[in-house]
N, C-alpha and C positions, 0 to 999 in steps of 0.2 A: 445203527440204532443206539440212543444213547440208554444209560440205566443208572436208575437212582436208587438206594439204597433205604429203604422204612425201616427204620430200626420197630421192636416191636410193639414198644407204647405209640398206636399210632397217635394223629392228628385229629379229631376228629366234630365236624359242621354238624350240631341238630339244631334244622328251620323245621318248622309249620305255620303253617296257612292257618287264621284263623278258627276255621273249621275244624282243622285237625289237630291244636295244640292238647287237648283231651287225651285225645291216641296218642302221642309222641307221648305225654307227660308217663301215660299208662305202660308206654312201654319202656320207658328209661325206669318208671322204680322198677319191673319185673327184672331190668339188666341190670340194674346198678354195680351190683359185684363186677360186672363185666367193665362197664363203662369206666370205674373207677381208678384201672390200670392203664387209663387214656389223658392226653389232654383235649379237653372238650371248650368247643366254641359255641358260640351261637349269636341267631340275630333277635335283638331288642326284645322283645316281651316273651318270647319264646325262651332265651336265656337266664331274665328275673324269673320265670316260673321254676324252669329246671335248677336252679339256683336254692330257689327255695322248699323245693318238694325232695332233691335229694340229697342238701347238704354238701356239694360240690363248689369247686370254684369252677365257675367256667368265665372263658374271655369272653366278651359282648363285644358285639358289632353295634351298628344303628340297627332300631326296625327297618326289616325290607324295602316298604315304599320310601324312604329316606336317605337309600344308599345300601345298608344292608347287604341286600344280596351282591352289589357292584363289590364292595369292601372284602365278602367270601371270595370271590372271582378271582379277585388280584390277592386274595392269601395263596388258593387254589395255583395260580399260576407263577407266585414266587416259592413255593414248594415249603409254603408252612403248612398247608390244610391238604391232606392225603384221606382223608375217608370225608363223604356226603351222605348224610341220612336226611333227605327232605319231604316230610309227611305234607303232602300238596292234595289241595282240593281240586281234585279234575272237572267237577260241577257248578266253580259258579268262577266268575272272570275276575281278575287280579288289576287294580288298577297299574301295576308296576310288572305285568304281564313280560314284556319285553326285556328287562332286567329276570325274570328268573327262565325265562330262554338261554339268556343270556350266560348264566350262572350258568347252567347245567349245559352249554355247550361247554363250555372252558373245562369243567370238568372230565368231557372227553375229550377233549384239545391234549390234559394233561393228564391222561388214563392215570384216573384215580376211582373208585370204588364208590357206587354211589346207590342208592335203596331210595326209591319214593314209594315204599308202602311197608305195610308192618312183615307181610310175609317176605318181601325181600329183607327189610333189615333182618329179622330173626336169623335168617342165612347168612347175611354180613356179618353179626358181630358173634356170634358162636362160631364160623369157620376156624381151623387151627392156623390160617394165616395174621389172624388179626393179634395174635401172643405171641407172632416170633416176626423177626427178622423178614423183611420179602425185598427180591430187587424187580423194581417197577422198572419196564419198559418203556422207552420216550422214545417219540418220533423225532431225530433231528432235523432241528428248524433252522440251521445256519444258514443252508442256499436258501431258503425261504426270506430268511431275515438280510440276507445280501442282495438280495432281488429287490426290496425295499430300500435300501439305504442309497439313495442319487447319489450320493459321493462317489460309490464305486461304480456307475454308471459312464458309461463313455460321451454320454450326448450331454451330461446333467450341466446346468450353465453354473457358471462360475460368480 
């Protein structure tokens, strides 16, 4: 098992759904003091909001349907983006549906910390782990990834 080290300002993704930019915006001012001791990302109109409602820098992605969520995924799995807060409408259908499957598998792919609703974040970013230091567990993926590479393959053609 391999292990990576979150130093204690984490990394940290707020998406929402159109529906739920309201809630995410509400609940980042209630946190702000909290949030403030993070680096904060986000995708496309969800990040000009939080941008502008709390006086933060945060990095922007594309909007979701655009890449967006693709763009979290591959932060997610080069070990920039370690916490996911994603305030998602579970009632009405996403046209980029399969991109935030997608998103939120990776995210367990690379056990990172993730809240898609208010009462899970509340518990995410008040826990005492998100102010100190934590070493995250990782599945190693080397025979995984060598099982993939036909080079090292005895049949693979040349």
């Amino acid at each position: 098992m391999e292990q990576d080290l979150l130093q204690a300002a984490k990394h940290i993704a707020l998406v929402a759904h159109d529906n739920k930019k309201d809630d995410l915006l509400t609940w980042a001012r209630y946190n702000r003091e909290r949030l403030v001791e993070h680096k904060l990302y986000a995708t496309g109109t969800t990040g000009w909001l939080l941008e502008r409602e709390l006086g933060l820098e945060i990095k922007r992605f594309q909007s979701g349907p655009l890449g967006g969520d693709q763009q979290l995924g591959a932060a997610i799995s080069e070990s920039v983006i370690n916490c996911l807060i994603f305030f998602w409408d579970p009632l009405q259908a996403q046209p980029h549906d399969p991109d935030v499957r997608a998103l939120l598998r990776i995210a367990v792919v690379w056990n990172i910390p993730v809240a898609m609703n208010r009462a899970t974040a509340d518990f995410l970013i008040t826990s005492p782990l998100m102010s100190r230091e934590y070493t995250r567990q990782l599945v190693d993926y080397t025979d995984y990834r060598r099982r993939l590479d036909l080079s090292q393959r005895p049949d693979a053609i040349e």
